[in-house]
N, C-alpha and C positions, 0 to 999 in steps of 0.2 A: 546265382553266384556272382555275376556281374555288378548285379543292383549290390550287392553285400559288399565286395572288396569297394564299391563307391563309396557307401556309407563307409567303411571303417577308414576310406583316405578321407574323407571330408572332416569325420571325429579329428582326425589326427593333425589336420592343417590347424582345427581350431584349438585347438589342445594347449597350445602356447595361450594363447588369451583366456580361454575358459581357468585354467590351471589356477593363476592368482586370481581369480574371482572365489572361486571352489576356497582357496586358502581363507580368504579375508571373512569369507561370510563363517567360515567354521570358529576363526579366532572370534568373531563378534561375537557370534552365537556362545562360544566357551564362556566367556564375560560376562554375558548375558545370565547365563545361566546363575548368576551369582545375588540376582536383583530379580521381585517379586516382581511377578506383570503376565501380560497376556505372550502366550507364545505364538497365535495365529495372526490370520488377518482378523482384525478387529470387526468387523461386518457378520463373519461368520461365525462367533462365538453366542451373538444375541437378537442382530437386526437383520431383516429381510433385506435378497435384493430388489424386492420387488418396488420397497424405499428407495427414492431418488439419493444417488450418494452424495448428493450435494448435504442432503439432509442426514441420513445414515451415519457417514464417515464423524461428523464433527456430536454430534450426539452419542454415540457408541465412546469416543473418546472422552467426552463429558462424564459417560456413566463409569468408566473402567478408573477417569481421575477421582470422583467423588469415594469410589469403594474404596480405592486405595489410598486416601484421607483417611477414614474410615475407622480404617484397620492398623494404622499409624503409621506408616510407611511414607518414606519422602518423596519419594523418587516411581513416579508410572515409566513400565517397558510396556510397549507395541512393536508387534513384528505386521510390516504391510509389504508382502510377497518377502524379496530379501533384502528389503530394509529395515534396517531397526530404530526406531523413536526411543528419546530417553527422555520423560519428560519430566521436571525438577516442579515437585509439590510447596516447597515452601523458600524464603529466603537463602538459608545455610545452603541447602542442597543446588542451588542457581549460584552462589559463591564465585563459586572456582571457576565455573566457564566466563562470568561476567566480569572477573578482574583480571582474568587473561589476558596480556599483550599480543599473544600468540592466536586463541581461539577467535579470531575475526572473521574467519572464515563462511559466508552463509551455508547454507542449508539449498539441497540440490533444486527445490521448487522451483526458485527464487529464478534459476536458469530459462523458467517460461517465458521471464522477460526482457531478457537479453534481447531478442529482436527489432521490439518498441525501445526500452527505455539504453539499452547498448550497457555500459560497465562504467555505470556511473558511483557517485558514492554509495547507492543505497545496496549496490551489485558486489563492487568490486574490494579487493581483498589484497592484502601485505601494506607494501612500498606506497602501493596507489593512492588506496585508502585511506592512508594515512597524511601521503602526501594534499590529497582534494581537500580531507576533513579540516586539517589546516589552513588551506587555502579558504575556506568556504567559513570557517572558524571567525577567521581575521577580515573576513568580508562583510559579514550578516552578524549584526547584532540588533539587541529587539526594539533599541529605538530606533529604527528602522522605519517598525511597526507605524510609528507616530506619523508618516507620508502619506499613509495609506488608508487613511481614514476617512476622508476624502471621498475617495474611493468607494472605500465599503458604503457609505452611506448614500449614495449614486443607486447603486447598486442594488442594495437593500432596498430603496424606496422602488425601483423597479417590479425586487419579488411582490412589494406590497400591492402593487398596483395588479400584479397575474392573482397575489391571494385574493385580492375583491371582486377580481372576475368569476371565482367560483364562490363567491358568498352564494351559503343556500346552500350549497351540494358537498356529497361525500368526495373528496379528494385525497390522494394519496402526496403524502407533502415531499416523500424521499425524492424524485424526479425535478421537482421545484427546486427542491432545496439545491439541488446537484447543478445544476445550469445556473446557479444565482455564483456558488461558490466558484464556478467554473471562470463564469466571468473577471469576480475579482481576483484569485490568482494571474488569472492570464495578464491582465492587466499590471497586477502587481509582478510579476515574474517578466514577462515580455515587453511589458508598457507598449501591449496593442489590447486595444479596445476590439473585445469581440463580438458583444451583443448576443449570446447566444441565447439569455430569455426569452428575445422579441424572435428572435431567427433561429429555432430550434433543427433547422433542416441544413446549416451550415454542414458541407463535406469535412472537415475538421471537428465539430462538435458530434457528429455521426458518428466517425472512424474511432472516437476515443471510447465512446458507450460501447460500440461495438470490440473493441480490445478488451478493454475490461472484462465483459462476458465470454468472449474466446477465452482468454487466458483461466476464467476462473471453472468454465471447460474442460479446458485440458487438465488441470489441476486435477478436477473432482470425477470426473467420467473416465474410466477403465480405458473404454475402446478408441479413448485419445492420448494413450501412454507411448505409442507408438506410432512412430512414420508412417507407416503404410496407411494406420487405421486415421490419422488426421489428412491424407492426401485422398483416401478413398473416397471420405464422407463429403470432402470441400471444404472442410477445417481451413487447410492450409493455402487455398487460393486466397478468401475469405479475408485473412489473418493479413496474409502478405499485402493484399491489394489498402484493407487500413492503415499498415505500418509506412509505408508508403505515403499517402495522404496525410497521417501525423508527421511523417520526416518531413516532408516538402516545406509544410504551414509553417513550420519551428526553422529551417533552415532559410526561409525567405524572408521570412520575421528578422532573424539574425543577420541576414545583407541588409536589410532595410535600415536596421539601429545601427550598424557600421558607418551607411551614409549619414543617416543623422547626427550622430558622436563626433563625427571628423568634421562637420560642420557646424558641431556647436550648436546646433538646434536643440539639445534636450538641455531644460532647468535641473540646474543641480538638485535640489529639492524636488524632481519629480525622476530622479534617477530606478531604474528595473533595476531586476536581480541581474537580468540580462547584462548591462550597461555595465556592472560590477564585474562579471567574469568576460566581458570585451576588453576593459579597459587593464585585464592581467594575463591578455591572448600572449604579448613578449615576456614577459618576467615570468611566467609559469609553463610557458611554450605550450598554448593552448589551441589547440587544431580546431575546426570548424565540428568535428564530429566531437570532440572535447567537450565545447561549449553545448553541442547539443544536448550530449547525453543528459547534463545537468540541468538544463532548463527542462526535458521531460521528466526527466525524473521531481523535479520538485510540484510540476505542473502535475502526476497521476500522485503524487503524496500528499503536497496539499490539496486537491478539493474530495480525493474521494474520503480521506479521513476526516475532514472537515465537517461533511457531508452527514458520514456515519454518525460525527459529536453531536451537530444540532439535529439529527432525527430524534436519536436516543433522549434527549434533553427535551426536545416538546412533547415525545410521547410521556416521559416522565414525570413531569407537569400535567399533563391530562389526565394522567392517572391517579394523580395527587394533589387535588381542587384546594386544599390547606396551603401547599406552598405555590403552587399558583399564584391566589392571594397577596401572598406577601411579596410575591416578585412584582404583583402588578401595584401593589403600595409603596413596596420602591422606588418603580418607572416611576409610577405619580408624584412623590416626594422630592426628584428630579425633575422631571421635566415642567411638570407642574401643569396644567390646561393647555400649554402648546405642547401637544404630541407629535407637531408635523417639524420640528425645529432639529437642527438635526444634531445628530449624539455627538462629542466633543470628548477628547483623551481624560479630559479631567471628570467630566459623565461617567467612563467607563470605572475610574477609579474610584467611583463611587457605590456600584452597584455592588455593596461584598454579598449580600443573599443570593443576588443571580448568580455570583460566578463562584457560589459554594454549591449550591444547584446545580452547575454545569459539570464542575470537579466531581461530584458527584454520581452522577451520571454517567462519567466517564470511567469511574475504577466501577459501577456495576457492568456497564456497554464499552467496554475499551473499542476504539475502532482499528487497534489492534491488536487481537486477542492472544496471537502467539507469533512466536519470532524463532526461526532456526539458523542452529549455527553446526559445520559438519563439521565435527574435530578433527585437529591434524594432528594430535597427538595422545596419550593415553597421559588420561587425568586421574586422580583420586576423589571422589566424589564424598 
């Protein structure tokens, strides 16, 4: 009798909070019900759990979008526990949330990385948003690109030098490829030189591999949806002790170009992204945790998508010995017999086969395949 009057005060304290939860998922669900889709968890209608859901989850969603193509329908519904996915099959059906002023709101994933990347543009939502994208708008433009070539080509000749160490053997390129891109962002974003092809055991170039597979973790594995189940397992020491070591590296980086800037030590012409959002710390009233947010954020944007472009793009080429061919008769028709000389802005403008190949590549391998956004408001679809 005791245990019972406990239970029905415990229901009743949570009753206020439970209440509108109970409302919202019944309203979805009513609307829901008006759009052709899976009404379960998606796992459970075809794919085992005994499939890693890393695997599982994005494959089940592959087959339920293909059927519903299919069947001529525009628009796939997935229910995963009590949330509901709406996901938009073709251009018109994607419309209305894409020319929204309103719907910029992400998608609750996106909150995994709040802790690393903080509420930067790629996070954060309204006023903010809108106020960075501006900021960031009237900072960065693509001849920019043209500093940093330099750069890449430094760089690049590095990766070259790690790919003729495995001449002869089966190697996995994605890991190469990742440490090559790593470098030149960091460079280009921070203008620190990080070296992390030659020095792969850097505490900074660790903590970020290591984040990426936390976060992509808790994403994909059930028993990480929850506090408890990410502190149980060491999820969350793990996570914290990296974020930490990427906050430090990025925030000493940023004293470091403060003394440099104030003394006029850095060439105009070799100015970081860094250097651009220092030099509008007054005029935008940018806090130190401000400027961080933004430099991680472009540092986990650019090289892991970067990363994903040129895998997808050599395997593609591998696969397809024809255009291979002709990208390597282009290199040649450039460069001509000096292959060691190194690529130049007007080079690249040259290359249209390789970079229809790349473009290519990219709408079959997007590196990124889906994008969420949570509505704040009821739209017409």
């Amino acid at each position: 009798m005791f245990l019972l009057l406990i239970a029905i005060f415990l229901f009743l304290l949570a009753l206020p909070t439970l209440l509108p939860i109970w409302r919202s998922y019944r309203y979805r669900k009513s609307l829901s019900a008006l759009i052709p889709g899976d009404e379960g968890l998606p796992l459970a209608s075809s794919s085992s759990w005994v499939e890693h859901p890393k695997i599982a989850m994005p494959r089940r969603a592959l087959e339920l979008g293909k059927e519903s193509v299919n069947r001529g329908e525009s628009i796939l519904k997935m229910w995963i526990m009590h949330d509901s996915l709406f996901i938009p099959l073709n251009g018109k059906a994607l419309q209305s949330a894409l020319e929204s002023n309103e719907e910029i709101t992400k998608g609750a994933d996106y909150d995994i990385l709040v802790p690393w990347l903080g509420v930067g543009l790629l996070i954060s939502t309204g006023d903010k948003w809108r106020a960075r994208r501006k900021m960031l708008t009237l900072s960065f433009h693509f001849s920019m690109l043209d500093r940093y070539v330099e750069t890449m080509n430094r760089h690049a000749k590095v990766l070259i030098d790690v790919l003729e160490s495995h001449d002869g053997l089966e190697t996995v390129l994605f890991p190469l490829l990742k440490l090559c891109t790593l470098d030149i962002i960091c460079e280009a974003t921070m203008g620190k030189e990080l070296g992390a092809q030659l020095n792969t055991d850097q505490p900074y170039v660790s903590a970020i591999a290591k984040l990426m597979n936390l976060d992509t973790n808790r994403q994909m594995l059930p028993h990480l949806w929850n506090t408890f189940g990410r502190w149980v397992t060491g999820w969350q020491k793990e996570h914290d002790a990296c974020v930490r070591i990427a906050h430090d590296f990025t925030e000493r980086v940023i004293r470091e170009r403060i003394v440099l800037l104030s003394r006029g030590e850095v060439e105009s012409n070799k100015r970081a992204f860094l250097d651009l959002l220092i030099s509008q710390r007054e005029s935008e009233n940018l806090s130190m945790e401000d400027i961080r947010e933004e430099v991680d954020t472009f540092m986990f944007e650019g090289h892991d998508t970067t990363t994903s472009g040129l895998s997808w793009t050599l395997w593609c080429l591998a696969t397809h010995q024809e255009a291979q061919l002709r990208v390597f008769l282009e290199l040649k028709e450039i460069f001509g017999d000096d292959s060691t000389r190194e690529c130049t802005r007007e080079d690249l403008a040259r290359m249209n086969y390789l970079e229809r190949c790349i473009k290519e590549a990219l709408r079959l391998f997007p590196p990124v395949p889906f994008a969420l956004r949570q509505l704040q408001n009821d739209i017409q679809i």
